[in-house]
N, C-alpha and C positions, 0 to 999 in steps of 0.2 A: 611505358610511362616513365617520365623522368624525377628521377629522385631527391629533389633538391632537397640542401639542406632546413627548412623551415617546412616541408612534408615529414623528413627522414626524422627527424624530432620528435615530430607527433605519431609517428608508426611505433617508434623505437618505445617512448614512452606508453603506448598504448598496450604494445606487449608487455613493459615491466607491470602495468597495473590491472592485466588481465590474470597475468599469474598468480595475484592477489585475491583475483575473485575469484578463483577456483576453473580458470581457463587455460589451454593451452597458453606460451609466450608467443608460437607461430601463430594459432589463433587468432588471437588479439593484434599482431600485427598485420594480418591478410584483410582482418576488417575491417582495421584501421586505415589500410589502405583505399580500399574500395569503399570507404565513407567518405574522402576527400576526394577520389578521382570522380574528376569531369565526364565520364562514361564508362559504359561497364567493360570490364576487365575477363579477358581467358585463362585458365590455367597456366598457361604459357607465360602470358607477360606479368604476372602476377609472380611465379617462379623465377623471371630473369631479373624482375626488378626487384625484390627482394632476397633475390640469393638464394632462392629455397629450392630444395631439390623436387622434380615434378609429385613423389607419392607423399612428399609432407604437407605439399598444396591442396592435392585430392583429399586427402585426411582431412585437412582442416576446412575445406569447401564442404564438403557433406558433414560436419560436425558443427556450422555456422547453418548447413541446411535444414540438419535436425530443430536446430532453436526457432525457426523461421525467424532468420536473420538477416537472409539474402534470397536473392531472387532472381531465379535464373531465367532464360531468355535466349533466345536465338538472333542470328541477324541475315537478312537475304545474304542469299546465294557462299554460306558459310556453315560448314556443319558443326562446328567448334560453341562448344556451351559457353554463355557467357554471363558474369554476376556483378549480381549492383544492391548497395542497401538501397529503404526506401528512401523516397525522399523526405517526406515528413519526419524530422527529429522525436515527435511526440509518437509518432508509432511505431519507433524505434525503441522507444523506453518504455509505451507500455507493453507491444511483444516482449520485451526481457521480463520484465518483470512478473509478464504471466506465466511465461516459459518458467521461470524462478521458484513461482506461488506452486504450478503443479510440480516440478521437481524435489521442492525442500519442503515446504511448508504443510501442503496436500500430507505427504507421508507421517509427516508428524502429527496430524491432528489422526488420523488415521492411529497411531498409537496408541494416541492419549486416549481416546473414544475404547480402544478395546480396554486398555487397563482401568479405566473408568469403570467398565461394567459388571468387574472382575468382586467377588467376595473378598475382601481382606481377611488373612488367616490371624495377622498377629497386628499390635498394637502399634510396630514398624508399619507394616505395609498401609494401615488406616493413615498414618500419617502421611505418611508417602502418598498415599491417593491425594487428601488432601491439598497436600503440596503441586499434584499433577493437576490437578481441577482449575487448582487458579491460574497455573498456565493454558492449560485447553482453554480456559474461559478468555486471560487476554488473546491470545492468539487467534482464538474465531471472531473476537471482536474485532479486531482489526483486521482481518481476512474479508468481515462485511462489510466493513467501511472501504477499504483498498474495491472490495467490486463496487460499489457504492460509484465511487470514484472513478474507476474503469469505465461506466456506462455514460459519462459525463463526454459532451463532445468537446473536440478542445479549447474551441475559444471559452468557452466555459471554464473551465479546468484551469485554464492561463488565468484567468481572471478571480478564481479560489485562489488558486496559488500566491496572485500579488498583494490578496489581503492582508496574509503575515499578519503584524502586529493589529492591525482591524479588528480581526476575526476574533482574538484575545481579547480585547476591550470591551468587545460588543457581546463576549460571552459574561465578563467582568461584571459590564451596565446589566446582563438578563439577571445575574447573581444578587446583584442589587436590586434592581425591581423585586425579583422574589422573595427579598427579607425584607424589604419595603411592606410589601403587600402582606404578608406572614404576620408581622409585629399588629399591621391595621386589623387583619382577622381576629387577632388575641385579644385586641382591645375592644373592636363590638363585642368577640363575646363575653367578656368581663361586663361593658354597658348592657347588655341584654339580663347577662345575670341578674346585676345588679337592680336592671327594671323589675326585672321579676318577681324581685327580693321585695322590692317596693310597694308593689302589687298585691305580693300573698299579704302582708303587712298590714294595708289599706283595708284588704279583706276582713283581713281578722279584728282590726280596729271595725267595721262596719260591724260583724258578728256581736260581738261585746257590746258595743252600742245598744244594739237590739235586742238584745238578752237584758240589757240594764231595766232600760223599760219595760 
């Protein structure tokens, strides 16, 4: 595959920002590669176009296999494996980031769940639980919402996503309705009271009456 300089940029860069994310820099540049190439790629021409030596390739092909990240493939009358991401950009981002959820996230609530369940001996530790709850708690919240989101097919998904500022608004206007509707509840029941006030009242002006006479 030929490396022009407007691919070479985006491989180059794709490795500086993988190292970022807690990925090899070879990494990130193999699959950066084979996200732009027009068909999938061997070990081989992936190693010559990129200058990699052939065991840094293999490392990092079975370490983009582990994430199911890539996809391997055969081609008639060729015994040589061959890898491609997918095509869909959207199942590209939600395989990482579920790859992600069980790598990092999975384990940590997995902590917090055990030291949760745990008796506090001293007046540190009660607090410290404390402090740990409110993270377990945001973090499973939004762990339910992220699958929440996951089960969502894409055009779906594309179409949450372009709400943006909507979605806020329209949470805004439910916010208002419900103090809307809150304020009219306090005021019947202030007017009911108030009826009823009027009523015993009535009553007891009737009693007196009749006792007069």
């Amino acid at each position: 595959m030929n490396l022009t300089p407007l691919i070479q940029s985006f491989v180059l860069h794709f490795g500086e920002m993988g190292s970022r994310w807690g990925i090899n820099r070879t990494v990130g540049q193999i699959y950066a590669l084979l996200f732009v190439s027009g068909r999938p790629l061997n070990a081989d021409e992936i190693a010559d176009t990129l200058a990699f030596s052939r065991s840094n390739v293999s490392m990092g092909l079975k370490e983009l296999t582990a994430w199911n990240l890539v996809r391997l493939q055969h081609l008639p009358n060729d015994r040589r494996e061959y890898f491609s991401t997918p095509d869909d950009v959207w199942a590209i981002f939600r395989t990482l980031a579920e790859e992600r959820r069980k790598r990092e996230i999975d384990p940590t609530l997995s902590m917090l769940r055990n030291a949760l369940v745990q008796t506090p001996a001293t007046a540190e530790e009660a607090h410290a639980q404390r402090r740990m709850k409110e993270m377990h708690d945001l973090i499973e919240l939004v762990t339910q919402w992220f699958s929440d989101i996951q089960r969502l097919d894409t055009p779906t998904l594309v179409q949450l996503m372009k709400l943006g500022a909507k979605a806020q608004k329209f949470l805004e206007l439910k916010q208002k309705l419900k103090s809307v509707t809150g304020m009219k509840n306090v005021r019947l029941l202030k007017l009911s009271k108030t009826a009823s006030i009027k009523n015993r009242a009535g009553n007891l002006d009737k009693d007196d009456g009749g006792e007069a006479k």
